[in-house]
C-alpha positions in Angstrom: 36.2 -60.7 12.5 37.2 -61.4 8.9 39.6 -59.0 7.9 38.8 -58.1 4.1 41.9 -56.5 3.0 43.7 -60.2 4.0 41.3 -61.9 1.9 41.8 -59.8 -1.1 45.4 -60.0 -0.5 45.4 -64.1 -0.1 42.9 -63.8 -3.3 45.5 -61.7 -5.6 48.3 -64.4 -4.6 46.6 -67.1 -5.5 45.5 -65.6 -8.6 48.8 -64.7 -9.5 49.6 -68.6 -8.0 47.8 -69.5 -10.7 48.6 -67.8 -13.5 52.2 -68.4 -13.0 50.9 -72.1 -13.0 49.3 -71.8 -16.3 52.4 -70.0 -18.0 55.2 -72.3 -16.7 53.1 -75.7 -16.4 53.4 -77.1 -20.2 57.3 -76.1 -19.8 57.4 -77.9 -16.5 55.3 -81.3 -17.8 57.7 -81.2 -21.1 61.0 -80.8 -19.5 60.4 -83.5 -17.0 59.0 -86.0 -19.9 61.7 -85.0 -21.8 64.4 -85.8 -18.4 62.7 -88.8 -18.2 63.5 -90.0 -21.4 66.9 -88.8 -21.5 67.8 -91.1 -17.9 66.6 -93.9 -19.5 69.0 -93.6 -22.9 71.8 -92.6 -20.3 71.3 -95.5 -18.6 71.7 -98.0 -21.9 75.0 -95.9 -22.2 76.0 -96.6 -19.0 75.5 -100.0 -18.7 77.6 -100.2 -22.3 80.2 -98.5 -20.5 80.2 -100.7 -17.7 80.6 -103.8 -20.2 82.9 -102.5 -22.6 86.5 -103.8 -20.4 84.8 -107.4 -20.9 84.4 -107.0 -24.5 87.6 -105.3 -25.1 89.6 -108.2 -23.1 88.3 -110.7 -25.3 89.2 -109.3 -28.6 93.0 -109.3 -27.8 
Protein backbone atom coordinates (compact mmCIF):
# COMPACT_ATOMS: atom_id res chain seq x y z
CA UNK A 1 0.00 0.00 0.00
CA UNK A 2 0.90 3.68 -0.82
CA UNK A 3 1.31 5.45 2.17
CA UNK A 4 -0.16 9.02 1.60
CA UNK A 5 1.21 10.96 4.36
CA UNK A 6 4.97 9.94 2.68
CA UNK A 7 3.81 11.23 -0.54
CA UNK A 8 2.75 14.44 0.70
CA UNK A 9 5.74 14.60 2.73
CA UNK A 10 8.21 13.74 -0.49
CA UNK A 11 5.78 16.36 -2.30
CA UNK A 12 6.40 19.34 0.24
CA UNK A 13 10.32 18.66 -0.16
CA UNK A 14 10.47 18.77 -3.37
CA UNK A 15 8.45 21.81 -3.56
CA UNK A 16 10.45 23.44 -1.24
CA UNK A 17 13.57 21.69 -3.54
CA UNK A 18 12.32 23.80 -5.86
CA UNK A 19 11.72 26.90 -4.66
CA UNK A 20 15.06 27.09 -3.06
CA UNK A 21 16.19 26.33 -6.67
CA UNK A 22 14.39 29.23 -8.13
CA UNK A 23 15.69 31.74 -5.36
CA UNK A 24 19.36 30.73 -5.32
CA UNK A 25 19.73 29.62 -9.10
CA UNK A 26 20.44 33.14 -10.91
CA UNK A 27 23.01 33.67 -7.84
CA UNK A 28 24.47 30.25 -8.48
CA UNK A 29 24.66 30.66 -12.65
CA UNK A 30 26.20 34.37 -12.01
CA UNK A 31 28.80 33.54 -9.50
CA UNK A 32 30.09 30.69 -11.43
CA UNK A 33 30.22 32.86 -14.83
CA UNK A 34 31.68 35.38 -13.01
CA UNK A 35 34.58 32.57 -11.37
CA UNK A 36 34.96 31.56 -14.69
CA UNK A 37 36.08 34.68 -15.87
CA UNK A 38 38.07 35.71 -13.13
CA UNK A 39 40.45 32.10 -13.64
CA UNK A 40 41.02 33.05 -16.88
CA UNK A 41 42.42 36.79 -16.07
CA UNK A 42 44.35 35.05 -13.05
CA UNK A 43 45.78 32.85 -15.34
CA UNK A 44 47.26 35.82 -17.84
CA UNK A 45 48.68 37.10 -14.45
CA UNK A 46 50.23 34.10 -13.68
CA UNK A 47 51.77 33.29 -16.61
CA UNK A 48 53.26 37.13 -16.39
CA UNK A 49 54.49 36.18 -13.19
CA UNK A 50 56.15 33.15 -14.30
CA UNK A 51 57.99 35.26 -17.17
CA UNK A 52 58.84 38.25 -15.32
CA UNK A 53 62.69 36.71 -13.89
CA UNK A 54 63.39 36.36 -17.80
CA UNK A 55 62.54 39.79 -18.53
CA UNK A 56 64.06 41.30 -15.52
CA UNK A 57 67.54 39.42 -16.29
CA UNK A 58 67.83 40.91 -19.53
CA UNK A 59 67.38 44.50 -18.65
CA UNK A 60 70.46 44.51 -16.32
Amino acid sequence: MINIRKVEKEGAEVEQFITLLSELGFPVVVTLYLLHRMEAKLDVVIQSIQSLPERLQGKW
